[in-house]
Residue frames as qw, qx, qy, qz and C-alpha x, y, z in Angstrom:
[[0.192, -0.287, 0.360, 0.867, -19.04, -8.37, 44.66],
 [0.055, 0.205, 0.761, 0.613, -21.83, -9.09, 42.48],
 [0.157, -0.696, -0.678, 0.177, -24.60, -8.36, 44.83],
 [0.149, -0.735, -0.076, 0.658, -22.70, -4.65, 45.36],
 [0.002, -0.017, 0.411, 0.911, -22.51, -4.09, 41.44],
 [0.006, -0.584, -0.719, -0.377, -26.12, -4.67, 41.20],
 [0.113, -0.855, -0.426, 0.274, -27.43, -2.59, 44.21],
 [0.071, -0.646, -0.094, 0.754, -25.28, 0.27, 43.32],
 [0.030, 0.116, 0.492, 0.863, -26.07, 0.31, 39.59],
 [0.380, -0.423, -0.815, 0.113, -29.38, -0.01, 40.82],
 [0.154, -0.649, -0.341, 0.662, -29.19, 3.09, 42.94],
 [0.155, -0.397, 0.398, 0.813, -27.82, 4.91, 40.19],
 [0.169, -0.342, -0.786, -0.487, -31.38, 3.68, 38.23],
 [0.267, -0.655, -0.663, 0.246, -33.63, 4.53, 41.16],
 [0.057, -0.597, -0.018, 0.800, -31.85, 8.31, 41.04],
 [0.134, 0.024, 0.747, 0.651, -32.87, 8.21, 37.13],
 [0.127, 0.480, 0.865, -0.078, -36.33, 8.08, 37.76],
 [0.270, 0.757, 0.238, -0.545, -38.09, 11.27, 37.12],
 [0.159, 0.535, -0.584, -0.589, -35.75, 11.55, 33.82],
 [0.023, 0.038, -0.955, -0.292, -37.26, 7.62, 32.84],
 [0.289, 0.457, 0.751, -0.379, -40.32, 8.48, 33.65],
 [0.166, 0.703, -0.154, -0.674, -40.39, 11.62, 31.49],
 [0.243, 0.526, -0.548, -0.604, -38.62, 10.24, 28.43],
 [0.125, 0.101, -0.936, -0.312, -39.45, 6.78, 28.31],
 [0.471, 0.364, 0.644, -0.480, -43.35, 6.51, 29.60],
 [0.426, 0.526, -0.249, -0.693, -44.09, 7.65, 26.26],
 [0.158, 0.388, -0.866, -0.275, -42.29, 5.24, 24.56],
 [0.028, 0.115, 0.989, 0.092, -43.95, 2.47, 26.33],
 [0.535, 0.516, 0.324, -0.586, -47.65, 3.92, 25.66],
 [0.414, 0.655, -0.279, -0.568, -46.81, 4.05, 22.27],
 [0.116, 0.395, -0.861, -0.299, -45.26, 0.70, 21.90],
 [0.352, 0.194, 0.879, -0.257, -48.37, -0.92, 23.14],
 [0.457, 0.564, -0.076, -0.684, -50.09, 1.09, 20.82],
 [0.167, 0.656, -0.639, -0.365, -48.09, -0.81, 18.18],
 [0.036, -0.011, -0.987, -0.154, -48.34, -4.18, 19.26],
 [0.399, -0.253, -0.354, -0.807, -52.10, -3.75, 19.47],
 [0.168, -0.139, -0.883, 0.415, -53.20, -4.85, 22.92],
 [0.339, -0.394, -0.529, -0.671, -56.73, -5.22, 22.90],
 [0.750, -0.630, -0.201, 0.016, -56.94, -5.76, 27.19],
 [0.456, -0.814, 0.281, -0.225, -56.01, -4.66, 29.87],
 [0.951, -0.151, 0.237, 0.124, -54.33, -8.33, 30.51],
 [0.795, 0.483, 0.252, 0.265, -52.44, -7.84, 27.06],
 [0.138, 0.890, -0.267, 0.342, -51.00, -4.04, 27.58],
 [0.625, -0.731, 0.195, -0.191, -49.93, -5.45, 30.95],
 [0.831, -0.070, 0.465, 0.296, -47.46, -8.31, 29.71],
 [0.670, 0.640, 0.055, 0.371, -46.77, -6.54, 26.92],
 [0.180, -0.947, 0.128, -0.234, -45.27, -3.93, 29.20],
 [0.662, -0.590, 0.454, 0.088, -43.45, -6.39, 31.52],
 [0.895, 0.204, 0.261, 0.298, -42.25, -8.15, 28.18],
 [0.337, 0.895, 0.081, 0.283, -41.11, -4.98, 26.83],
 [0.231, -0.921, 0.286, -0.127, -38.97, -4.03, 29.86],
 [0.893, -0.220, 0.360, 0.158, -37.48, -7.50, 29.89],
 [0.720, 0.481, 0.151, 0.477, -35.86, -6.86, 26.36],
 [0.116, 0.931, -0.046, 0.342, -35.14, -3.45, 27.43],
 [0.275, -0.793, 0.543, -0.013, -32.79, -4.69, 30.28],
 [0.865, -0.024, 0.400, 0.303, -31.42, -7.37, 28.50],
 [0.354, 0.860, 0.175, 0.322, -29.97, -4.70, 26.79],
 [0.356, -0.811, 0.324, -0.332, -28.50, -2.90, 29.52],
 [0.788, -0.458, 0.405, 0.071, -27.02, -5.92, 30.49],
 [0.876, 0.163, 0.350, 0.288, -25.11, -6.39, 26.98],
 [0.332, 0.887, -0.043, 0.318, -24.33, -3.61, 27.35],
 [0.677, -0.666, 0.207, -0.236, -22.81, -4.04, 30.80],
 [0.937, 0.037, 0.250, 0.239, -21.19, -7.06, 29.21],
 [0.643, 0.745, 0.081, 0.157, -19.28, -4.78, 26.98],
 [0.236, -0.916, -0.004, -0.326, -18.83, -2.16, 29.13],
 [0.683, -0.671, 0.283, 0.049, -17.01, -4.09, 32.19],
 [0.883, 0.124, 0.236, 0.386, -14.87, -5.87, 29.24],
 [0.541, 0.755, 0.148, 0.339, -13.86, -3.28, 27.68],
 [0.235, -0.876, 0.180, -0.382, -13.23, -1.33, 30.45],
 [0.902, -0.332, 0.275, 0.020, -11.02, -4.26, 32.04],
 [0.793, 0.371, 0.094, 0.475, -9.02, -4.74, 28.94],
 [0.121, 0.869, -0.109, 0.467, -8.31, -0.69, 28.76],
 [0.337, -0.897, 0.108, -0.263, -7.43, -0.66, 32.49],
 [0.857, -0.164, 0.158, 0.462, -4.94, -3.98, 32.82],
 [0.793, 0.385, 0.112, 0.458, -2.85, -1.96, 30.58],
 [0.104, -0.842, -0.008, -0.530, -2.99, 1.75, 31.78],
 [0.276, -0.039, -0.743, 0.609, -2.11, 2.80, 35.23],
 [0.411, -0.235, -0.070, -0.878, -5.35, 3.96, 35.36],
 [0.590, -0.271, -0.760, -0.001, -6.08, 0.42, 37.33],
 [0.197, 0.186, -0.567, 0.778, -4.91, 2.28, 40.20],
 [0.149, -0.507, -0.765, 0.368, -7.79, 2.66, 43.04],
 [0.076, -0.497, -0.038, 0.863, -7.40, 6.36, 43.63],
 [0.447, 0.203, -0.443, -0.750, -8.34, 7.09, 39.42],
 [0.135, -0.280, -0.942, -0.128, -10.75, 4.64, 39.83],
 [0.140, -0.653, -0.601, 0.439, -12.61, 5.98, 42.25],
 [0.052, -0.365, 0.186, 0.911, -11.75, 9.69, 40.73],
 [0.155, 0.025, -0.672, -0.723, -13.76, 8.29, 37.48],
 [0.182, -0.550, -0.813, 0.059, -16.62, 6.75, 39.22],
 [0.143, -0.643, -0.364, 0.658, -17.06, 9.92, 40.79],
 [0.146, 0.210, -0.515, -0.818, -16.26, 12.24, 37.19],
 [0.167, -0.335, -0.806, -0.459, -19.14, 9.83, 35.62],
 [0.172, -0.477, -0.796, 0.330, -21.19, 10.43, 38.69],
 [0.005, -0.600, -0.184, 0.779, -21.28, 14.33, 38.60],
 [0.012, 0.006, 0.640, 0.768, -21.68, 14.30, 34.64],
 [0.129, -0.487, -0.847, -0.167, -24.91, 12.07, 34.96],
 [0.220, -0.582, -0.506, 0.597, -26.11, 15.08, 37.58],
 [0.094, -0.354, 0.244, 0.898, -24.92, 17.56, 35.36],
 [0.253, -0.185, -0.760, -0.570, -27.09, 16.27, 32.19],
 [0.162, -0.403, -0.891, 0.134, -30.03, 15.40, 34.61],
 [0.076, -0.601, -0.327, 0.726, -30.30, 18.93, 36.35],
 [0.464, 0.772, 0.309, 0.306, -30.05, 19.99, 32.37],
 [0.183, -0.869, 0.324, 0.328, -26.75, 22.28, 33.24],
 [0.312, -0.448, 0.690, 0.475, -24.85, 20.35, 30.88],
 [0.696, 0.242, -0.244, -0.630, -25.88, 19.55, 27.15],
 [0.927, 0.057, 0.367, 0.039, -26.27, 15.66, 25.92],
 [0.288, -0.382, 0.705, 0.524, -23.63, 14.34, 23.58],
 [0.590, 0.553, -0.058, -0.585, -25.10, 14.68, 20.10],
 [0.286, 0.559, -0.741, -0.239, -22.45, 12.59, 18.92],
 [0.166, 0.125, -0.970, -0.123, -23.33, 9.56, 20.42],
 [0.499, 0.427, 0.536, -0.530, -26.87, 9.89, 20.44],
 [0.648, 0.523, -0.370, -0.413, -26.67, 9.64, 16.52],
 [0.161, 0.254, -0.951, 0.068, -24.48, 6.55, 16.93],
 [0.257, 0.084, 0.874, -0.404, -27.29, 4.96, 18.83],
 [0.667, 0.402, 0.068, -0.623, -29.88, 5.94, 16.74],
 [0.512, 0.482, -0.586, -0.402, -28.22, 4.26, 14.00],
 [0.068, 0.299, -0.907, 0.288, -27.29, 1.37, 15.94],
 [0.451, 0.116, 0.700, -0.542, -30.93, 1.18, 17.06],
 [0.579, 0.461, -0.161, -0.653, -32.16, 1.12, 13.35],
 [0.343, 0.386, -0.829, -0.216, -29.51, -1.09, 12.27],
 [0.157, -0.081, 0.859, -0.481, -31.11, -3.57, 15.43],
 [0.508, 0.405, 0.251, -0.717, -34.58, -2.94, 14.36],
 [0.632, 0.439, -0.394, -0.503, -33.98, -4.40, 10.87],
 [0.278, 0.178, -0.936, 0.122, -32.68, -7.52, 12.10],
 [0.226, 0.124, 0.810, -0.527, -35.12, -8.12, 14.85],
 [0.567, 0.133, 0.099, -0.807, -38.36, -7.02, 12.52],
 [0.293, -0.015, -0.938, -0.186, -38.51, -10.86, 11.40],
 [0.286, -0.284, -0.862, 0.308, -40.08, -11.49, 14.94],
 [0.146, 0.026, 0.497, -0.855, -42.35, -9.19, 15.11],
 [0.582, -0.067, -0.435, -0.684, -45.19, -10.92, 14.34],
 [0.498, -0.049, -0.791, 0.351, -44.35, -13.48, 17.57],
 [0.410, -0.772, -0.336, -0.351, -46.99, -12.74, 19.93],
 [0.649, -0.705, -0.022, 0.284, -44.37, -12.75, 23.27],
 [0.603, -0.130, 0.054, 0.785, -41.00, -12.34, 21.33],
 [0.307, 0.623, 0.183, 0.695, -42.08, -9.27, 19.46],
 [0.281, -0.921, -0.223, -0.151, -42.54, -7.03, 22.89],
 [0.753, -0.497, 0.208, 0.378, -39.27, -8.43, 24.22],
 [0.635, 0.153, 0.283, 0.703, -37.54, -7.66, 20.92],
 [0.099, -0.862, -0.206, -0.453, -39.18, -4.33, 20.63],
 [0.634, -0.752, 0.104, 0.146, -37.84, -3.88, 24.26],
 [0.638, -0.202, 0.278, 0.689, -34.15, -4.83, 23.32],
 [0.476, 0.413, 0.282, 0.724, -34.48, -2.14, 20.59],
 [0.517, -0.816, -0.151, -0.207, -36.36, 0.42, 23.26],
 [0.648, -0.761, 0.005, 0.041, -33.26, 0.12, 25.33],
 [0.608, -0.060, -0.016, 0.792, -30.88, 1.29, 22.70],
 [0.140, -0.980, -0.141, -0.029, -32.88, 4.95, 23.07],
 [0.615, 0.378, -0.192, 0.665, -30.66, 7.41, 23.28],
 [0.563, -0.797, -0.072, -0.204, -30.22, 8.36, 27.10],
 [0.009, 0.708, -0.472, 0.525, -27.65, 10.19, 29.02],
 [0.819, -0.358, 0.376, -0.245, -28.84, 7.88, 32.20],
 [0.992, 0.037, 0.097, 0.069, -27.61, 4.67, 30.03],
 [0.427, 0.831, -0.187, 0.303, -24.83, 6.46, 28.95],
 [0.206, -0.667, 0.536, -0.475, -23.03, 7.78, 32.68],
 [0.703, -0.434, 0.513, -0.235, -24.01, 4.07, 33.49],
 [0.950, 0.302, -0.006, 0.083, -22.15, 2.37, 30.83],
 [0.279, 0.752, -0.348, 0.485, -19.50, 4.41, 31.73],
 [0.606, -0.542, 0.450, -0.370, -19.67, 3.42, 35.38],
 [0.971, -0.050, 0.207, -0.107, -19.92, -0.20, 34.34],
 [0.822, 0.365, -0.354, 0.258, -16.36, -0.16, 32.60],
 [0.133, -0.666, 0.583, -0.446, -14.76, 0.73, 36.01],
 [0.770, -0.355, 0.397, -0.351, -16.00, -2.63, 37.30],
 [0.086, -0.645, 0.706, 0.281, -13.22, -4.14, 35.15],
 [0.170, -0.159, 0.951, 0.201, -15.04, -7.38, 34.08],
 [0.347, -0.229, -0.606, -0.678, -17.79, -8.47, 31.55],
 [0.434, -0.389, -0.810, 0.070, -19.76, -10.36, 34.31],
 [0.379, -0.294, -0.437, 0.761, -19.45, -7.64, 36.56],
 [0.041, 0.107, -0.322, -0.940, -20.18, -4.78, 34.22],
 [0.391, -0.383, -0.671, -0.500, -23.52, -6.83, 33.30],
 [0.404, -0.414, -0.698, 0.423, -24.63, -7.04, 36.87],
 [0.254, -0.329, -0.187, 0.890, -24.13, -3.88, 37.21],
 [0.369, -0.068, -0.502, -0.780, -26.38, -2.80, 33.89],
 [0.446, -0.348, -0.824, 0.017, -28.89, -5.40, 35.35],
 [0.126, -0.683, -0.486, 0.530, -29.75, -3.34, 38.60],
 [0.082, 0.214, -0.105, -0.968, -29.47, -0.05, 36.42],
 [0.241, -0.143, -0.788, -0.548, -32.21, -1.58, 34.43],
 [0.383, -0.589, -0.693, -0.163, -34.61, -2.85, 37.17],
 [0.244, -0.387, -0.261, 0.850, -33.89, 0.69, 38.90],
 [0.176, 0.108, -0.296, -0.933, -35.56, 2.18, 36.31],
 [0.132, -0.247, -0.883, -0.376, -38.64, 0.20, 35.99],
 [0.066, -0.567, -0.652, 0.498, -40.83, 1.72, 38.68],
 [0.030, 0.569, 0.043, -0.821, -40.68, 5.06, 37.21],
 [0.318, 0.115, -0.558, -0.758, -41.39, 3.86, 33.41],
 [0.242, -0.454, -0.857, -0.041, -44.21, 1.50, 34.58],
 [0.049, -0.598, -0.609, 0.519, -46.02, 4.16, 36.35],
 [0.017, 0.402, -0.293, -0.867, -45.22, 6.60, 34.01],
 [0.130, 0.017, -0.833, -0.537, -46.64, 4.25, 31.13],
 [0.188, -0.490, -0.835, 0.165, -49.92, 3.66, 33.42],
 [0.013, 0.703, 0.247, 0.667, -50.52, 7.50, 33.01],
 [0.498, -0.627, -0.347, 0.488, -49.84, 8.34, 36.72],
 [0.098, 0.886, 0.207, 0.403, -50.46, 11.96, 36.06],
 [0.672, -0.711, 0.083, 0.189, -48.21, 12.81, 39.77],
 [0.672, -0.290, 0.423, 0.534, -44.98, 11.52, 38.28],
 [0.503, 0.552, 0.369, 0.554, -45.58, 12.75, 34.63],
 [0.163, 0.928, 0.132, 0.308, -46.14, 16.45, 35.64],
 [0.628, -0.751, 0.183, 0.090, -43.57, 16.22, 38.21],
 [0.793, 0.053, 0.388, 0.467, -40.83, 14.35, 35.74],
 [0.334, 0.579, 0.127, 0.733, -41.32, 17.83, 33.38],
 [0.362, -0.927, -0.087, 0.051, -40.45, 20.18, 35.98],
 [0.423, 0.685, -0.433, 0.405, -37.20, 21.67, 36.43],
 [0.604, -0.560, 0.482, -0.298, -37.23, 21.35, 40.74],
 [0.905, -0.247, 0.343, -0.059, -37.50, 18.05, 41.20],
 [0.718, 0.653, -0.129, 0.204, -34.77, 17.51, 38.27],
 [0.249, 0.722, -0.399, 0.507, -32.46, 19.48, 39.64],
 [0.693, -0.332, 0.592, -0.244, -32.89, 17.51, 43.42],
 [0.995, 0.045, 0.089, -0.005, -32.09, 14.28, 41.21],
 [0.601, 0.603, -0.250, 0.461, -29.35, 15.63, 39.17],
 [0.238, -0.639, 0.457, -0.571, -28.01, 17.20, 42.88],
 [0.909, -0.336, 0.143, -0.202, -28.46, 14.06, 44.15],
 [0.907, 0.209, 0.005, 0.365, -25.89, 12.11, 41.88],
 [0.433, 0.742, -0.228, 0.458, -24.04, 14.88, 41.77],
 [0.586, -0.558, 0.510, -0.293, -23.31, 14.86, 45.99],
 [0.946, -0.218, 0.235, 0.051, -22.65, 11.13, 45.40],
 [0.709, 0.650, -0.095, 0.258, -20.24, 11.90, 42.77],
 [0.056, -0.814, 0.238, -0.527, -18.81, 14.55, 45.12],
 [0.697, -0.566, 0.313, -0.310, -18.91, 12.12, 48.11],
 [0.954, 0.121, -0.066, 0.266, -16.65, 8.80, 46.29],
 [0.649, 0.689, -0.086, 0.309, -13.91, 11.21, 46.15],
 [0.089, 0.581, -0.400, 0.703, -13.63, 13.05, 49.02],
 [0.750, -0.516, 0.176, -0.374, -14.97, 10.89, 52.05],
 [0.470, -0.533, 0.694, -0.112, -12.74, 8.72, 53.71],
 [0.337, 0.352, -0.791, -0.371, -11.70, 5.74, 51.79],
 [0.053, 0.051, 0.990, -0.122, -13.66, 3.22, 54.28],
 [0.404, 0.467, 0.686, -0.384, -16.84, 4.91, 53.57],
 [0.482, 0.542, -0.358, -0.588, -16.30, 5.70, 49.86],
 [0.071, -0.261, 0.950, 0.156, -16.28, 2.15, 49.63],
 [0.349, 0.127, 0.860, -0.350, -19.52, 1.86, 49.95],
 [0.222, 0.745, -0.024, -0.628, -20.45, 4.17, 47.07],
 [0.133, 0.547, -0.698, -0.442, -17.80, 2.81, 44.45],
 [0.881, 0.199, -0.205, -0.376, -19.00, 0.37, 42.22],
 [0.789, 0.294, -0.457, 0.288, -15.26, -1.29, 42.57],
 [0.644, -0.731, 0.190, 0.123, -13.14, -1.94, 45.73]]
């Protein structure tokens, strides 16, 4: 069970990629900027330190996510398989939607997160003078950003009904995403001009959006393989 929440949050990070390359390469140029990395050596670790905090993040969120989403569903009939699967799919075709840009972002909780990321920031700015913690803590505050992607997969992660689960699941969404902001952040000039395009978008967002399409309506023994939950 744990192995299938990772790969498929995972997938569901790997289809992200042109959108993490885009929004978050920046970011991590800019945070090295910050911590002043004077080498090559230095930008490099700061980077990997940076992403570390950034999915330890994702994963507490994940934690939240699967709890929360457990508690809600014991009670509901919404435990049921069928609307299980119905929502995995609903979350799936959103993310697509938002990706392709056919649907707007929620404004609303992109302000929530800001704040949330400020409020995080003031607590964490103790350490930032810690030559390893500050990248990692910088990272945890980097990975409350406000992103549709983390969003449709925090939403995924409360279908998987338990905290442990839910993290797992955040966990592969996390190191799904890392190729695309590590290359991105290395100025790979391919992926950046390709990430602001509208094509390739729309093939990602169409991507999720077929899987979304496919949990619902393919045969229960091979929508199984799709669904985060059995």
């Amino acid at each position: 069970m744990f192995s299938e929440s990772f790969f498929s949050g995972m997938t569901v990070g790997l289809a992200s990629a042109f959108h993490c390359g885009a929004m978050c390469g920046g970011i991590a140029c800019g945070a090295n900027l910050l911590l002043g990395a004077k080498t090559s050596g230095d930008r490099n670790l700061n980077l990997l330190l940076m992403q570390a905090g950034r999915i330890l993040t994702y994963t507490a969120i994940g934690v939240a996510a699967g709890t929360f989403g457990g508690d809600i569903l014991s009670r509901t009939p919404m435990q049921s398989p069928i609307v299980l699967q119905w929502a995995a799919g609903a979350s799936l075709l959103w993310m697509g939607l938002v990706l392709a840009g056919l649907m707007p972002r929620l404004s609303f909780i992109d302000h929530g997160m800001e704040v949330l990321a400020s409020s995080v920031n003031s607590l964490l700015r103790p350490t930032g003078q810690s030559r390893y913690l500050a990248p990692v803590m910088l990272g945890v505050v980097w990975g409350l950003n406000a992103c549709p992607m983390v969003y449709g997969a925090a939403l995924l992660a409360t279908l998987t009904r338990t905290g442990a689960q839910g993290a797992t699941f955040m966990l592969g969404f996390g190191a799904g995403t890392v190729p695309a902001v590590i290359a991105s952040a290395y100025g790979i000039s391919w992926l950046n001009r390709r990430a602001g395009g509208t094509r390739l978008n729309l093939l990602a967002g169409g991507a999720l959006m077929a899987g979304g399409v496919a949990i619902v309506y393919f045969p229960q023994h091979f929508a199984s393989v799709l669904c985060v939950v059995k």
